[in-house]
C-alpha positions as CSV (number, residue, x, y, z in Angstrom):
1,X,49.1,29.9,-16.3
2,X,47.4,26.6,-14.2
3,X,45.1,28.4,-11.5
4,X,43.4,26.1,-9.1
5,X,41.7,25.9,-6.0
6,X,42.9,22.3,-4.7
7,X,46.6,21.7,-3.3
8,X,48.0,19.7,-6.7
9,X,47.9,19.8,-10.8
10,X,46.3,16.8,-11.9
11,X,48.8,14.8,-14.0
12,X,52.1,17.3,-13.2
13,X,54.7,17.4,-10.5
14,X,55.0,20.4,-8.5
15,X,58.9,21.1,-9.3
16,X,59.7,24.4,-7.2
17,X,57.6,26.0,-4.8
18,X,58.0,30.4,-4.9
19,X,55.3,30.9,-2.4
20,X,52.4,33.2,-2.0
21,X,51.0,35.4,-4.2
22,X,48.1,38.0,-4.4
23,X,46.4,40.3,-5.8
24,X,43.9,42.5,-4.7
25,X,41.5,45.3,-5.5
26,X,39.5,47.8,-3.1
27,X,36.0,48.7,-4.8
28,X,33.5,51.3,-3.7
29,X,29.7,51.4,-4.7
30,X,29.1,54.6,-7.4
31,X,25.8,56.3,-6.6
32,X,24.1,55.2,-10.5
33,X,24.5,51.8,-9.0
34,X,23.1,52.7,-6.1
35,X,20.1,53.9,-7.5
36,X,19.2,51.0,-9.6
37,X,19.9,48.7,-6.7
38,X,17.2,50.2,-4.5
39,X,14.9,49.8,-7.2
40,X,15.8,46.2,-7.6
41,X,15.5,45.9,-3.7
42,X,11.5,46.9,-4.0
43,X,10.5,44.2,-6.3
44,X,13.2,41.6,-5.2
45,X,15.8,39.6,-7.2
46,X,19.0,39.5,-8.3
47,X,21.2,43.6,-8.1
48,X,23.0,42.4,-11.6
49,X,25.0,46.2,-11.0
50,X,26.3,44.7,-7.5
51,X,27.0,41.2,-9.5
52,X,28.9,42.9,-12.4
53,X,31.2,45.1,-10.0
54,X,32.3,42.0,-7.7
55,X,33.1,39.7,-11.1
56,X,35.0,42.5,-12.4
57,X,36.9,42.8,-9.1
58,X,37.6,39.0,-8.3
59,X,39.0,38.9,-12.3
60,X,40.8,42.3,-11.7
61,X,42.2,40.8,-8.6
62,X,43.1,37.3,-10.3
63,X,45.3,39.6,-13.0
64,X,47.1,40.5,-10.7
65,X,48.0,37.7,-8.8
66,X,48.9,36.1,-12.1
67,X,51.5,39.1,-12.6
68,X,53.0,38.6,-9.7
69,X,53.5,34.8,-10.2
70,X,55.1,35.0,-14.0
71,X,57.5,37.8,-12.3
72,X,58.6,34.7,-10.5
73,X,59.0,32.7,-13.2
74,X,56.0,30.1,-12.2
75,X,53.5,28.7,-15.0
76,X,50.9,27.5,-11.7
77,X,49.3,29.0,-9.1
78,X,47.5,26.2,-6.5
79,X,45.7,26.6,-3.0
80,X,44.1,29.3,-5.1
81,X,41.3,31.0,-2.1
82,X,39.5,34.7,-1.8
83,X,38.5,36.8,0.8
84,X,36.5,39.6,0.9
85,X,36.4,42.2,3.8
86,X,34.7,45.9,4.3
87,X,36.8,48.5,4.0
88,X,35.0,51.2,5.0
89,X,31.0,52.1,4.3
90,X,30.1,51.2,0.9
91,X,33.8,49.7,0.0
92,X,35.3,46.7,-0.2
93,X,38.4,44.8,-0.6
94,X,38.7,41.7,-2.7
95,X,41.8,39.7,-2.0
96,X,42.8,36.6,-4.1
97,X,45.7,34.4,-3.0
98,X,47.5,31.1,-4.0
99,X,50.8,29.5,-4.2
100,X,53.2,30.5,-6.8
101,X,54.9,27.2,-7.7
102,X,56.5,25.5,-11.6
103,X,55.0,22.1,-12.4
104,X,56.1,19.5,-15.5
């Protein structure tokens, strides 16, 4: 699967166009992490726990998008964006979205 952020695939013609596609996942803070963060907070830098649990929900949220897209027979996804937004305190959904389309 071709996943990109820009509007074409360098070199290939966009042949059918399926439409949009997404995949998402809602994430809450666990209290271990928690913990750990507000020690990191006291001497400063980066809260890798925090890190780790977004990467593992913008890939877990890519996944899926790319499921939906095969199911509709497309080998690219383009206009590839995120979004993140609060669900409630100490949750958050991350939302990944693109255009399902077949390029040659």
């Amino acid at each position: 699967m071709i996943l990109t952020t820009s509007s074409f695939v360098a070199g290939k013609e966009v042949k059918k166009t399926f439409g949009v596609v997404r995949g998402n996942t809602v994430r809450a803070r666990n209290l271990g992490r928690d913990i750990l963060a507000a020690f990191k907070n006291l001497v400063g830098g980066e809260i890798e726990e925090y890190t780790k649990l977004m990467a593992e929900s913008r890939e877990q949220s890519i996944d899926r998008m790319i499921e939906q897209a095969k199911a509709l027979g497309a080998n690219a996804i383009i206009d590839i964006d995120f979004s993140t937004s609060y669900i409630m305190q100490n949750a958050a959904e991350i939302l990944v979205y693109g255009t399902a389309v077949l390029v040659e």
